[in-house]
Each structure stands twice: as structure tokens, then as C-alpha cells.
PDB file of N, CA, C and O in Angstrom:
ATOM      1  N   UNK A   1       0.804  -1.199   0.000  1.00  0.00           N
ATOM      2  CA  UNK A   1       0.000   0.000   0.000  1.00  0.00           C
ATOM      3  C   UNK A   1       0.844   1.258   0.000  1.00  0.00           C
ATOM      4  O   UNK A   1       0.295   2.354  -0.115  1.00  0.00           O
ATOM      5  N   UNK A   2       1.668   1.188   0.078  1.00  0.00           N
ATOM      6  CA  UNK A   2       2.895   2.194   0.162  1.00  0.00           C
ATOM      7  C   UNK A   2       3.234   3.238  -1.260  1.00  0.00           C
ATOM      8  O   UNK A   2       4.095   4.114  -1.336  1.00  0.00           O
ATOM      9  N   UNK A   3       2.167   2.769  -2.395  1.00  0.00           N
ATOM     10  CA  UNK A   3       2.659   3.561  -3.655  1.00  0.00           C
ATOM     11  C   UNK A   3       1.961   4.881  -3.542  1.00  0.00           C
ATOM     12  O   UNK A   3       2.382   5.887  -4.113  1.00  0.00           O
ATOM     13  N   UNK A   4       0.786   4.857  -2.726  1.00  0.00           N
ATOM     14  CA  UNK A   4       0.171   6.230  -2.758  1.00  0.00           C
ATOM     15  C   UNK A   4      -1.486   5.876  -3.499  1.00  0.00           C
ATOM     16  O   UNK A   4      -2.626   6.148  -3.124  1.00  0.00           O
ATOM     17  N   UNK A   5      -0.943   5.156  -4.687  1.00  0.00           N
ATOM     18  CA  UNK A   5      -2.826   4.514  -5.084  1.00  0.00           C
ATOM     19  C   UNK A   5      -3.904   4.785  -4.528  1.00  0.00           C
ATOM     20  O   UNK A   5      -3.975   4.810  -3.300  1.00  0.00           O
ATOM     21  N   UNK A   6      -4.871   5.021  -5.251  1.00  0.00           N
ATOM     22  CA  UNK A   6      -5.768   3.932  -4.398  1.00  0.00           C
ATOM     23  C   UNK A   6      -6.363   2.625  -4.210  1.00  0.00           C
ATOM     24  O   UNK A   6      -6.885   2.427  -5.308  1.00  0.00           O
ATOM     25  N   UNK A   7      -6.577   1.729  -3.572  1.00  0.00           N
ATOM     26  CA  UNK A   7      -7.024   0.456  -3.930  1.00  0.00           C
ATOM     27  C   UNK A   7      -8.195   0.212  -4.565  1.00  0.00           C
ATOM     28  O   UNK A   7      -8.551  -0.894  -4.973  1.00  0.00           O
ATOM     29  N   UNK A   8      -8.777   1.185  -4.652  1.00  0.00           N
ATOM     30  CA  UNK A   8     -10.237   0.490  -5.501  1.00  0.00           C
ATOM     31  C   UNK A   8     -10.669   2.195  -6.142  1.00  0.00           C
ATOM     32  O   UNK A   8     -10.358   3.247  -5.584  1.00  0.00           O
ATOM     33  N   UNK A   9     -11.265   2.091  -7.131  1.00  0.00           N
ATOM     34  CA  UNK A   9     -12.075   3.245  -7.805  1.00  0.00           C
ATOM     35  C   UNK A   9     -13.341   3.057  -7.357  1.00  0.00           C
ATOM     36  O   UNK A   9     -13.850   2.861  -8.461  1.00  0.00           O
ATOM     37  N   UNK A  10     -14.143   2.976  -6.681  1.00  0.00           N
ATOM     38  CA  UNK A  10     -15.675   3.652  -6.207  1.00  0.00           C
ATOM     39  C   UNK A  10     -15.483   4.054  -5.128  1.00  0.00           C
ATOM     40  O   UNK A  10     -16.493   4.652  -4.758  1.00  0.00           O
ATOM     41  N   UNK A  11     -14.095   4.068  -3.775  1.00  0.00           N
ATOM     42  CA  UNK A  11     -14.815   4.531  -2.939  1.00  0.00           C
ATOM     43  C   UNK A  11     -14.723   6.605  -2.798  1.00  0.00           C
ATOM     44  O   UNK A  11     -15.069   7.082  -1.717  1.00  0.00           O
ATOM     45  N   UNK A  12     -14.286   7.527  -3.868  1.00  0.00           N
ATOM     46  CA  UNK A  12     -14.635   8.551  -3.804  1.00  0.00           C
ATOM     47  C   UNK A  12     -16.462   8.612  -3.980  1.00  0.00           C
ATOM     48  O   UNK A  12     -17.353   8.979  -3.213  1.00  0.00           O
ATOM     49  N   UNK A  13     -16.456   8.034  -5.442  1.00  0.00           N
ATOM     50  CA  UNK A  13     -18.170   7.471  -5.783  1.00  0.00           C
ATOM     51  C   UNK A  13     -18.709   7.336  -4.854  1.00  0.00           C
ATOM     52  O   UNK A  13     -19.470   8.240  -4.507  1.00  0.00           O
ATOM     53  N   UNK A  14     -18.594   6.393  -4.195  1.00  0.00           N
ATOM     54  CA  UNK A  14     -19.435   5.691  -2.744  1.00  0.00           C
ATOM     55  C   UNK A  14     -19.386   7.175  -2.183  1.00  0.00           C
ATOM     56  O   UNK A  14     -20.411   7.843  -2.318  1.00  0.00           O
ATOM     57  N   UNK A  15     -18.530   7.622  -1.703  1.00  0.00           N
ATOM     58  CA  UNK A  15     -19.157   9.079  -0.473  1.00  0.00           C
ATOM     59  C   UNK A  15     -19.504   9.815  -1.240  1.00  0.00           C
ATOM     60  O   UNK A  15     -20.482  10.389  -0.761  1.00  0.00           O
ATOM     61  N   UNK A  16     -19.255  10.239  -2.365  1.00  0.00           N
ATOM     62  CA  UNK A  16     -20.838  11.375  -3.183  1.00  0.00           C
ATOM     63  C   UNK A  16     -21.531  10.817  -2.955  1.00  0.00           C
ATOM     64  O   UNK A  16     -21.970  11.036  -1.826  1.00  0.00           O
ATOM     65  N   UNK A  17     -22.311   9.521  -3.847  1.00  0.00           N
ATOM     66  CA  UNK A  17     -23.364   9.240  -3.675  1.00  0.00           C
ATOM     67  C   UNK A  17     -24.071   8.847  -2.284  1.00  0.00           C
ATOM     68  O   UNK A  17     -25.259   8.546  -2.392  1.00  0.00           O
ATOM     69  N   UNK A  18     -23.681   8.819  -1.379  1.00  0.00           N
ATOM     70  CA  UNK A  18     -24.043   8.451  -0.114  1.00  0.00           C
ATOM     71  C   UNK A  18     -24.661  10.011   0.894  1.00  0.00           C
ATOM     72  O   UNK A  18     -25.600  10.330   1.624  1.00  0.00           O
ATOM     73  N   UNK A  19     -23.096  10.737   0.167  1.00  0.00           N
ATOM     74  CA  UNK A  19     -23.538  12.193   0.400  1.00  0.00           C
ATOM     75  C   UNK A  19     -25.166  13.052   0.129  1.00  0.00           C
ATOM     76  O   UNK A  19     -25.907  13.846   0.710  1.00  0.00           O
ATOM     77  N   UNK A  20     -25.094  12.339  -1.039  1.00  0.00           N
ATOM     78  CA  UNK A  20     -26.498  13.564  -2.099  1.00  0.00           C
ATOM     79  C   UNK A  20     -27.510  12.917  -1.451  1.00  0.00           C
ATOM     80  O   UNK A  20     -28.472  13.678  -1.546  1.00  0.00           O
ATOM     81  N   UNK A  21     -27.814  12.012  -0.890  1.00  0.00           N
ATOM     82  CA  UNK A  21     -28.598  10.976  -0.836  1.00  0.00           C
ATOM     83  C   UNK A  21     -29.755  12.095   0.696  1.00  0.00           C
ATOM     84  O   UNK A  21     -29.361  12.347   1.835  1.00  0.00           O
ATOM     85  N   UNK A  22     -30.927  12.434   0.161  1.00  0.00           N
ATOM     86  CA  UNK A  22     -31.781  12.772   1.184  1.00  0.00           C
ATOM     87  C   UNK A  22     -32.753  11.979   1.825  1.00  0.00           C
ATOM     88  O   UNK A  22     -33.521  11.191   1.273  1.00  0.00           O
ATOM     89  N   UNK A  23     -32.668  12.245   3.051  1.00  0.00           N
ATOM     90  CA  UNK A  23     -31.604  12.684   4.092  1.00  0.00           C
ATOM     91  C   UNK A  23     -30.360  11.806   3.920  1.00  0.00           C
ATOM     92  O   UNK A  23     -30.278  10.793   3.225  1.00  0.00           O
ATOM     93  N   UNK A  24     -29.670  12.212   4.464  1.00  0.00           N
ATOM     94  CA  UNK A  24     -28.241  11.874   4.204  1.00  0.00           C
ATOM     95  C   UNK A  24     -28.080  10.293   4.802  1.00  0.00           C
ATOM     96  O   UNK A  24     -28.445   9.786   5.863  1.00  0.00           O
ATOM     97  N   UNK A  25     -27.433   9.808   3.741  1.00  0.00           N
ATOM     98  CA  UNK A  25     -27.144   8.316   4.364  1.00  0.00           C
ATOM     99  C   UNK A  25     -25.944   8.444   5.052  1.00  0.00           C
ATOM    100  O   UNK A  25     -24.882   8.807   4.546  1.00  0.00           O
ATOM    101  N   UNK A  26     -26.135   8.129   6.258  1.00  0.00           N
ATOM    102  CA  UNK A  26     -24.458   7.594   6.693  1.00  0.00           C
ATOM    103  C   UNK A  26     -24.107   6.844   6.544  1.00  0.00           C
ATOM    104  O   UNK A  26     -25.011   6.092   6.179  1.00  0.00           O
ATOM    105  N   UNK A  27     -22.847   6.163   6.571  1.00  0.00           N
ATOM    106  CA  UNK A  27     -21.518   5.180   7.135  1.00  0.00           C
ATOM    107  C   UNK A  27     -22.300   4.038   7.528  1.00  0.00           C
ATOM    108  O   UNK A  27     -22.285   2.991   6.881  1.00  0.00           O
ATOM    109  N   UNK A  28     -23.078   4.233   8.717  1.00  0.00           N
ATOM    110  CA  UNK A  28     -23.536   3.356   9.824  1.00  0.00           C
ATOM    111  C   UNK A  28     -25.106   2.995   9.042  1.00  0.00           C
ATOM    112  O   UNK A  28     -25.432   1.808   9.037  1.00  0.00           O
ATOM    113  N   UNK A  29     -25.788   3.726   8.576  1.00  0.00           N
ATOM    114  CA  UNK A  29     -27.055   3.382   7.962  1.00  0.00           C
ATOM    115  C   UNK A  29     -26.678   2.926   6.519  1.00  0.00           C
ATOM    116  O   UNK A  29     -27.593   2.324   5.956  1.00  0.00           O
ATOM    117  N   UNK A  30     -25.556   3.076   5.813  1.00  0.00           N
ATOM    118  CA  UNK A  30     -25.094   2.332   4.577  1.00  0.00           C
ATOM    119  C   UNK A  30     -24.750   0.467   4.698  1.00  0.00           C
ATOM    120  O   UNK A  30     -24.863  -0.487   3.928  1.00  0.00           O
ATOM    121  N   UNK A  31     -24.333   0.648   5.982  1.00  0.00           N
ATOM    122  CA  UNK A  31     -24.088  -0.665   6.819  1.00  0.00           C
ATOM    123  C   UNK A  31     -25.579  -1.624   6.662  1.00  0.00           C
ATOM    124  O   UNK A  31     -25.544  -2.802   6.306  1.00  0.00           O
ATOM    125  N   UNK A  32     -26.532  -1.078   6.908  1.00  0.00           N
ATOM    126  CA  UNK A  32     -27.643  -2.024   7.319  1.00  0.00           C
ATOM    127  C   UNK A  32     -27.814  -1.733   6.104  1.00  0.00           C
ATOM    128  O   UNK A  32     -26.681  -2.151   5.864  1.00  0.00           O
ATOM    129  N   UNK A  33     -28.139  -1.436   5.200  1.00  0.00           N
ATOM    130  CA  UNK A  33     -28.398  -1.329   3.901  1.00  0.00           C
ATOM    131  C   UNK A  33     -28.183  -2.285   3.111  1.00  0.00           C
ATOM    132  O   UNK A  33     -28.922  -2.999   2.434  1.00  0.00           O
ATOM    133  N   UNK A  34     -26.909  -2.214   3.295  1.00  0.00           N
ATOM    134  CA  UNK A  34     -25.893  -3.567   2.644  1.00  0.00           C
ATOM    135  C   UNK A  34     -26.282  -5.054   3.134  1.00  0.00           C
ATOM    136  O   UNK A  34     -26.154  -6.145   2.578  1.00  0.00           O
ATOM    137  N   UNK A  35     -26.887  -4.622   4.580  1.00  0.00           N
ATOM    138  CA  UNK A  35     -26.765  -6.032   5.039  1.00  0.00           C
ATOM    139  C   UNK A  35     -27.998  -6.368   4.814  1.00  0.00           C
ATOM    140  O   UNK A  35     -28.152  -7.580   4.660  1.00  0.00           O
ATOM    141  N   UNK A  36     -29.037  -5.656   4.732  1.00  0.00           N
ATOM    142  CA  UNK A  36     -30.552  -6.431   3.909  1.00  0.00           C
ATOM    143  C   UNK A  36     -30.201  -6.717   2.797  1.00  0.00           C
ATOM    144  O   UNK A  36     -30.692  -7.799   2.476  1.00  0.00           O
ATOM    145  N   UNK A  37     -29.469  -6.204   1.880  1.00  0.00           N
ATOM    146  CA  UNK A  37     -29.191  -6.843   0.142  1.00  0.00           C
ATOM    147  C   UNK A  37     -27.744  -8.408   1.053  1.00  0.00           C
ATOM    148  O   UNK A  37     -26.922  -8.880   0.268  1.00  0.00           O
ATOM    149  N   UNK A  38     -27.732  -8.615   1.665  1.00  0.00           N
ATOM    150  CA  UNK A  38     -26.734  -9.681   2.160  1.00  0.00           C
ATOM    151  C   UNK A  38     -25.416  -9.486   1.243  1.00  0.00           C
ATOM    152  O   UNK A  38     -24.870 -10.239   0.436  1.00  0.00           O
ATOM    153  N   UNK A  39     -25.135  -8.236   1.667  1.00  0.00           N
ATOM    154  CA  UNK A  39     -23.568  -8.010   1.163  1.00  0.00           C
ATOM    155  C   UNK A  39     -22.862  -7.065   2.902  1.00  0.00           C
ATOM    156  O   UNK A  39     -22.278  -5.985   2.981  1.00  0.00           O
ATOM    157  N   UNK A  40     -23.193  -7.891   3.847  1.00  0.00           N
ATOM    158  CA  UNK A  40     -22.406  -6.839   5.075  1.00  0.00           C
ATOM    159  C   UNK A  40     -21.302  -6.312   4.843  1.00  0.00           C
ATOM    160  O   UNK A  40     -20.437  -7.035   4.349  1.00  0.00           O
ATOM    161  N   UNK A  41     -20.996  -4.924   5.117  1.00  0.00           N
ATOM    162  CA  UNK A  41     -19.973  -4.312   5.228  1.00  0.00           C
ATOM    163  C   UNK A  41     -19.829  -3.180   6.748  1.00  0.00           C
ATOM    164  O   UNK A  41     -20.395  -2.131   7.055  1.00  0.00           O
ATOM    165  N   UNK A  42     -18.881  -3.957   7.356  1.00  0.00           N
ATOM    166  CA  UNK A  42     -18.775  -2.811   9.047  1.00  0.00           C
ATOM    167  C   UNK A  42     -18.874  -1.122   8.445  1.00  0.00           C
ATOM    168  O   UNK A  42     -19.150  -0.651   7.342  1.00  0.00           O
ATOM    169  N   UNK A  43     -18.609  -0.692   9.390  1.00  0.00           N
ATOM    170  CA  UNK A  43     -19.172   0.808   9.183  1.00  0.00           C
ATOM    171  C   UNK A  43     -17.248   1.366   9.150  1.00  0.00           C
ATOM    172  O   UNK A  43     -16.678   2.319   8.619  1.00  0.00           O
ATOM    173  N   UNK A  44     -16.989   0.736   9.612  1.00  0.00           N
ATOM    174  CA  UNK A  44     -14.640   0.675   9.588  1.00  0.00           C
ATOM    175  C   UNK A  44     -14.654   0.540   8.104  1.00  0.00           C
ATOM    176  O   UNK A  44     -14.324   1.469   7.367  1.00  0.00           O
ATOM    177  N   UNK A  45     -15.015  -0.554   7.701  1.00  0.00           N
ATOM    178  CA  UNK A  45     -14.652  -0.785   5.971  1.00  0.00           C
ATOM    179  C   UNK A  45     -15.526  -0.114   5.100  1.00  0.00           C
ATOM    180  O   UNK A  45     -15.341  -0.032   3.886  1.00  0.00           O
ATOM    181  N   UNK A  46     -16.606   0.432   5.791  1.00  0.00           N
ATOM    182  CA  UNK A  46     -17.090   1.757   4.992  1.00  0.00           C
ATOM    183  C   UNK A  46     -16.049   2.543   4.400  1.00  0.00           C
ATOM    184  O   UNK A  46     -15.615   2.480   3.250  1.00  0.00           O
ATOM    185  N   UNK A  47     -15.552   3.639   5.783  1.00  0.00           N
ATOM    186  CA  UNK A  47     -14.774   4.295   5.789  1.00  0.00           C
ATOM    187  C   UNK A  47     -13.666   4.291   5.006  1.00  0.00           C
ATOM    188  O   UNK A  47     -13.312   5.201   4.256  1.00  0.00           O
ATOM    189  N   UNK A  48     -13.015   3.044   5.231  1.00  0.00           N
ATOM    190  CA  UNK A  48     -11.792   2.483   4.663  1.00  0.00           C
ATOM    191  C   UNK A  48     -12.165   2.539   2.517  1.00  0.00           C
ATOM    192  O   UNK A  48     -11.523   3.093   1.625  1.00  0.00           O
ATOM    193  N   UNK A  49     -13.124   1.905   2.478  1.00  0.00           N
ATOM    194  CA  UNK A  49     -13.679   2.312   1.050  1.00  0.00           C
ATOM    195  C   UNK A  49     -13.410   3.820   0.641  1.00  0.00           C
ATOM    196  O   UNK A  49     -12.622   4.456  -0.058  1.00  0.00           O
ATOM    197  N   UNK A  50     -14.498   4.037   1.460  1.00  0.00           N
ATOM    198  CA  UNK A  50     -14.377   5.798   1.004  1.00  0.00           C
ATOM    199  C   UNK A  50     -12.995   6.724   1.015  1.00  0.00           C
ATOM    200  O   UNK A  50     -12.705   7.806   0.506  1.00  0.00           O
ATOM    201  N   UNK A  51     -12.466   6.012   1.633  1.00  0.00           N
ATOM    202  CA  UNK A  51     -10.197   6.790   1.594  1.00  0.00           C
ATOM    203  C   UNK A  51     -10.094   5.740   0.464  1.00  0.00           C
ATOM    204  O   UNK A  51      -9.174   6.341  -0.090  1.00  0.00           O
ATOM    205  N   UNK A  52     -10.221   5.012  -0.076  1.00  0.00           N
ATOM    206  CA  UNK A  52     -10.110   3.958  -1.194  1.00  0.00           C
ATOM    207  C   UNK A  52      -8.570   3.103  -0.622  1.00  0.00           C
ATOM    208  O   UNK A  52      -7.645   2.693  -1.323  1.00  0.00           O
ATOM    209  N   UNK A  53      -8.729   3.036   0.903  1.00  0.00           N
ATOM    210  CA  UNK A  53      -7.560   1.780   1.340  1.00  0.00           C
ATOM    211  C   UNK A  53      -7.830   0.845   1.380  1.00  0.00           C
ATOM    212  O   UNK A  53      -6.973   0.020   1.700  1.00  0.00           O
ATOM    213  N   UNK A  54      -9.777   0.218   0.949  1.00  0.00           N
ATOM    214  CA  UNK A  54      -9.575  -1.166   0.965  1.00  0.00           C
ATOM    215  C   UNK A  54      -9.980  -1.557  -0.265  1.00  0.00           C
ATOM    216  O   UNK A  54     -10.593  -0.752  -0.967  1.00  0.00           O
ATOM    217  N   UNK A  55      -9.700  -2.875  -0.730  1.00  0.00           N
ATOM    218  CA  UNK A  55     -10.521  -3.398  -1.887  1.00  0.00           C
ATOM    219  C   UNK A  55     -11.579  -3.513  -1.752  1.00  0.00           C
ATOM    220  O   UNK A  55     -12.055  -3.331  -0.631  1.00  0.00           O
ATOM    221  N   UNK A  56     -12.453  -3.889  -2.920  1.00  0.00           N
ATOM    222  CA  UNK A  56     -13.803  -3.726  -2.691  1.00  0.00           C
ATOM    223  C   UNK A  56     -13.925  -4.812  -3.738  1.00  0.00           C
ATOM    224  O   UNK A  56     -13.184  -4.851  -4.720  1.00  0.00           O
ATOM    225  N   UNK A  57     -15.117  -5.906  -3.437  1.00  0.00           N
ATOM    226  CA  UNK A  57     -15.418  -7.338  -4.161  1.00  0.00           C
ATOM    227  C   UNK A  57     -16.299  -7.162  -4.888  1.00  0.00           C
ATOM    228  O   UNK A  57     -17.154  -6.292  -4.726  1.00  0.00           O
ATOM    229  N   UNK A  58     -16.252  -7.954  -5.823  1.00  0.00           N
ATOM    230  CA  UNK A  58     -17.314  -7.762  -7.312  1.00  0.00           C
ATOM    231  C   UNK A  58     -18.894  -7.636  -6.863  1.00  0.00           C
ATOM    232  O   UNK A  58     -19.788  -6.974  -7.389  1.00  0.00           O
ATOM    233  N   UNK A  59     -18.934  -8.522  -5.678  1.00  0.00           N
ATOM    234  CA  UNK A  59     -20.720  -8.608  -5.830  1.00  0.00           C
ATOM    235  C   UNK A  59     -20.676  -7.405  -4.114  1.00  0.00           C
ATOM    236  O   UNK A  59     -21.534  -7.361  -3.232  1.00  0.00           O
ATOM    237  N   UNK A  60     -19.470  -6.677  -4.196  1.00  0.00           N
ATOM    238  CA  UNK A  60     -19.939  -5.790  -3.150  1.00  0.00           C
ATOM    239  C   UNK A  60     -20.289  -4.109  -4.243  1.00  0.00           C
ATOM    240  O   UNK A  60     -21.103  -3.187  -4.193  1.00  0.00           O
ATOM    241  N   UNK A  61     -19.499  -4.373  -4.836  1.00  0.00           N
ATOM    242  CA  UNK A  61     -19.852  -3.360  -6.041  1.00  0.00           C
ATOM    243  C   UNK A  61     -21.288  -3.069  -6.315  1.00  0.00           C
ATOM    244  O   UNK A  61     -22.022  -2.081  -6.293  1.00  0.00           O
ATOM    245  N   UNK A  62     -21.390  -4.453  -6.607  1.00  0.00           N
ATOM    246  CA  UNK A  62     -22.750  -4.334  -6.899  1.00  0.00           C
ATOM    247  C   UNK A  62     -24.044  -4.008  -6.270  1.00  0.00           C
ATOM    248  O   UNK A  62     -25.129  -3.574  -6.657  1.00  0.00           O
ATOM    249  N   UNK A  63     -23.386  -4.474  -4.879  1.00  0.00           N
ATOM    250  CA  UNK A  63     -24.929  -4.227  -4.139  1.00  0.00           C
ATOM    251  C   UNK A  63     -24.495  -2.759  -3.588  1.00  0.00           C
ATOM    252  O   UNK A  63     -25.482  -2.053  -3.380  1.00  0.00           O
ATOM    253  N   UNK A  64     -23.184  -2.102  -3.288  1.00  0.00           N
ATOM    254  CA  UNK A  64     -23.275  -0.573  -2.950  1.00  0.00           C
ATOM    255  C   UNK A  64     -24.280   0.388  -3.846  1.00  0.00           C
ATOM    256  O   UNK A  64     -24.988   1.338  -3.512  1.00  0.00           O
ATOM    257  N   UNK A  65     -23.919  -0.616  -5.855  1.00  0.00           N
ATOM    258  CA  UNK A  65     -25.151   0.328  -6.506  1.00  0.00           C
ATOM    259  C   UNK A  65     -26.021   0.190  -6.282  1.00  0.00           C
ATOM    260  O   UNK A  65     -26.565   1.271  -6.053  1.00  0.00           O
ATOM    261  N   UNK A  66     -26.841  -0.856  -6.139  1.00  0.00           N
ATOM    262  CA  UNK A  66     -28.350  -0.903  -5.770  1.00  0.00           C
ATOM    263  C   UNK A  66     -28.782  -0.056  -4.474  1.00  0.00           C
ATOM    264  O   UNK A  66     -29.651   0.805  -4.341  1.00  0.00           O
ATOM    265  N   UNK A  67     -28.038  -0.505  -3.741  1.00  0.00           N
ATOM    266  CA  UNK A  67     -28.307   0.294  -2.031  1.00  0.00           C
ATOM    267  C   UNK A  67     -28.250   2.130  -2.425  1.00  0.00           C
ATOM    268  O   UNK A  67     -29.118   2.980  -2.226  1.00  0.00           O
ATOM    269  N   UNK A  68     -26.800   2.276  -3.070  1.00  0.00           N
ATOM    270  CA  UNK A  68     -26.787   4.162  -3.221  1.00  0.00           C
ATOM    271  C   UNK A  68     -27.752   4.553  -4.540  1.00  0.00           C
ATOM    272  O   UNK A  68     -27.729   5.738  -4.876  1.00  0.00           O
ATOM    273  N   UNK A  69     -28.570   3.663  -5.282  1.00  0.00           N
ATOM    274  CA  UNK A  69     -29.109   3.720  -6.560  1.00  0.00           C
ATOM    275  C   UNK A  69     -28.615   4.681  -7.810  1.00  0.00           C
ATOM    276  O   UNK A  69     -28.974   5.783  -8.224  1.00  0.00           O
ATOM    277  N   UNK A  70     -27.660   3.759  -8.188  1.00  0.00           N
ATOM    278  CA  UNK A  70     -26.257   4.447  -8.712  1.00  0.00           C
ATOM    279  C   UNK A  70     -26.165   3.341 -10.058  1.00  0.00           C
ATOM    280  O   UNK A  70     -26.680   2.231 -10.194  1.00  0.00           O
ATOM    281  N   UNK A  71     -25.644   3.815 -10.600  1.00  0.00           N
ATOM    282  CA  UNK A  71     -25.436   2.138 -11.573  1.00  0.00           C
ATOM    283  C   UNK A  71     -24.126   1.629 -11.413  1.00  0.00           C
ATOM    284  O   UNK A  71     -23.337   2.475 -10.992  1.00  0.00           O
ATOM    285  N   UNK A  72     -23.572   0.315 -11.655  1.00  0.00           N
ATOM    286  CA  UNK A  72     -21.880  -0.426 -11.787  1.00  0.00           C
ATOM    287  C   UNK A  72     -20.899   0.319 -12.262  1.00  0.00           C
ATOM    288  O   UNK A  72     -19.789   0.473 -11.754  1.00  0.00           O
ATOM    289  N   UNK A  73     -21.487   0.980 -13.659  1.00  0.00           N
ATOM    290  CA  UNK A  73     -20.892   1.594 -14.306  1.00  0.00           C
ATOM    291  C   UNK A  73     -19.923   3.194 -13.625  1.00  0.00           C
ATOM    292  O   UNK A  73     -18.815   3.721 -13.524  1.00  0.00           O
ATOM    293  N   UNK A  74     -21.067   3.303 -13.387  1.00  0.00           N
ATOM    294  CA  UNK A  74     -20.359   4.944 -12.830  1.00  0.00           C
ATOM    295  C   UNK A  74     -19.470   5.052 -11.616  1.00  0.00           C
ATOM    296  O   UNK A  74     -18.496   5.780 -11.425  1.00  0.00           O
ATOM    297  N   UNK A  75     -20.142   3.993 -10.707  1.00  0.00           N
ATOM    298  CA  UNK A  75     -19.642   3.831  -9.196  1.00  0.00           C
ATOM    299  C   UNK A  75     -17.538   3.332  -9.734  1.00  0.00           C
ATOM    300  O   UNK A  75     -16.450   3.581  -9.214  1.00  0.00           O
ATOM    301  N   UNK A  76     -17.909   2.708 -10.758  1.00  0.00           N
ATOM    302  CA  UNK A  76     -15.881   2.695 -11.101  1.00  0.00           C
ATOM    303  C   UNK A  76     -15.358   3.669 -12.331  1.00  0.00           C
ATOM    304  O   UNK A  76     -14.418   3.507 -13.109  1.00  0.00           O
ATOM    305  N   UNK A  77     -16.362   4.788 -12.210  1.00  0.00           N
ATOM    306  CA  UNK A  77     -15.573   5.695 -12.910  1.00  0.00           C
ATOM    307  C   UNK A  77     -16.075   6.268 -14.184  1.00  0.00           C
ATOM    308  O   UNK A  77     -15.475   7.185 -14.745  1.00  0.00           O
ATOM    309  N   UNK A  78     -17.600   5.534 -14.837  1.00  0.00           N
ATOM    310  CA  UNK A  78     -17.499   5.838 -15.863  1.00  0.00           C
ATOM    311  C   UNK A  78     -18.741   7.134 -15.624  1.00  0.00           C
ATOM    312  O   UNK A  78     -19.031   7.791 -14.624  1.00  0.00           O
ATOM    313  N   UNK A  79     -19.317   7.132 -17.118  1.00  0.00           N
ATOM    314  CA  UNK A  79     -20.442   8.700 -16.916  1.00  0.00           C
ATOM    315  C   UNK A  79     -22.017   8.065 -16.685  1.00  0.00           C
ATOM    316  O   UNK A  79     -22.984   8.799 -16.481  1.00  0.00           O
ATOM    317  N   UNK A  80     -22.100   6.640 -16.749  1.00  0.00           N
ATOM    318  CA  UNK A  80     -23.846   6.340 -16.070  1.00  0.00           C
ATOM    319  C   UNK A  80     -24.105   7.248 -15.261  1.00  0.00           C
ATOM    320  O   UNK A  80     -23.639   8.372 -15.079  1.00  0.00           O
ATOM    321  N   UNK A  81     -25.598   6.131 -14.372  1.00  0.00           N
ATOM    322  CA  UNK A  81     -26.648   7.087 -13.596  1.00  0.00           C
ATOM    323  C   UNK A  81     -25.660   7.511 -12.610  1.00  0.00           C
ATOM    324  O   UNK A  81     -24.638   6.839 -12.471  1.00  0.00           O
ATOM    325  N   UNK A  82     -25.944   8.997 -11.618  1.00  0.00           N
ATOM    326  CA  UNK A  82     -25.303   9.380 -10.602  1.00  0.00           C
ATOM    327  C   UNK A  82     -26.416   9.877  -9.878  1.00  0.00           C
ATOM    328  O   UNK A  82     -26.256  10.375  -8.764  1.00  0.00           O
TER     329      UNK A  82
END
């Protein structure tokens, strides 16, 4: 981890979209979110996403879009839904 990188491209994505989101989703309410679509993620590896220090798994990708209602596409960078 030492190059400066980041490890994954959605987690700037992940905190906009979590941001815009009215009322505001937090960290901790993104948590239970995740965990009704059965993709748990602690409210630590939230965080850790959003500094983009941790990896992030294919079918967690996926369910962050459904949960932030975002599409795959955009959440790693491209111009889809936001």
C-alpha cells in the first residue's frame, strides 16, 4: 500500500453518492443497507472504502449500486446514472 494509489475506484463514488442521498445516508445506515441486500460491510470498511484503502469485491460493487441507486458503471468511474 505504500505507492500512494488507491485500492479500488468507487470509494470517492461511494461518499458522493451516499452524500447527495436525502436525508443523508451515513456510514452506519449504509451498513444495514448492505446487510438487507446480504452483502455486510462494518461501518470501519465503509470508511476504509471511502479513503479507497480497501478493496472492494465484485458482488460488493454491486450491491453498494443498488443500495446508493447508482449504476456499476459509474460507481468505477465511468459517466452512467449518478
Amino acid at each position: 500500500m505504500g505507492s500512494g494509489k488507491p485500492n479500488n475506484l468507487v470509494g470517492s463514488r461511494v461518499r458522493q453518492s451516499r452524500q447527495r442521498r436525502k436525508p443523508l445516508l451515513t456510514q452506519l445506515g449504509l451498513c444495514g443497507q448492505l446487510a438487507k441486500c446480504g452483502a455486510p460491510i462494518d461501518r470501519a470498511s465503509i470508511s476504509k472504502i471511502e479513503m479507497g484503502t480497501r478493496f472492494v469485491l465484485d458482488y460488493e460493487v454491486v450491491a453498494l449500486a443498488k443500495v446508493l441507486g447508482v449504476s456499476v458503471g459509474w460507481l468505477l468511474g465511468g459517466k452512467g446514472k449518478s
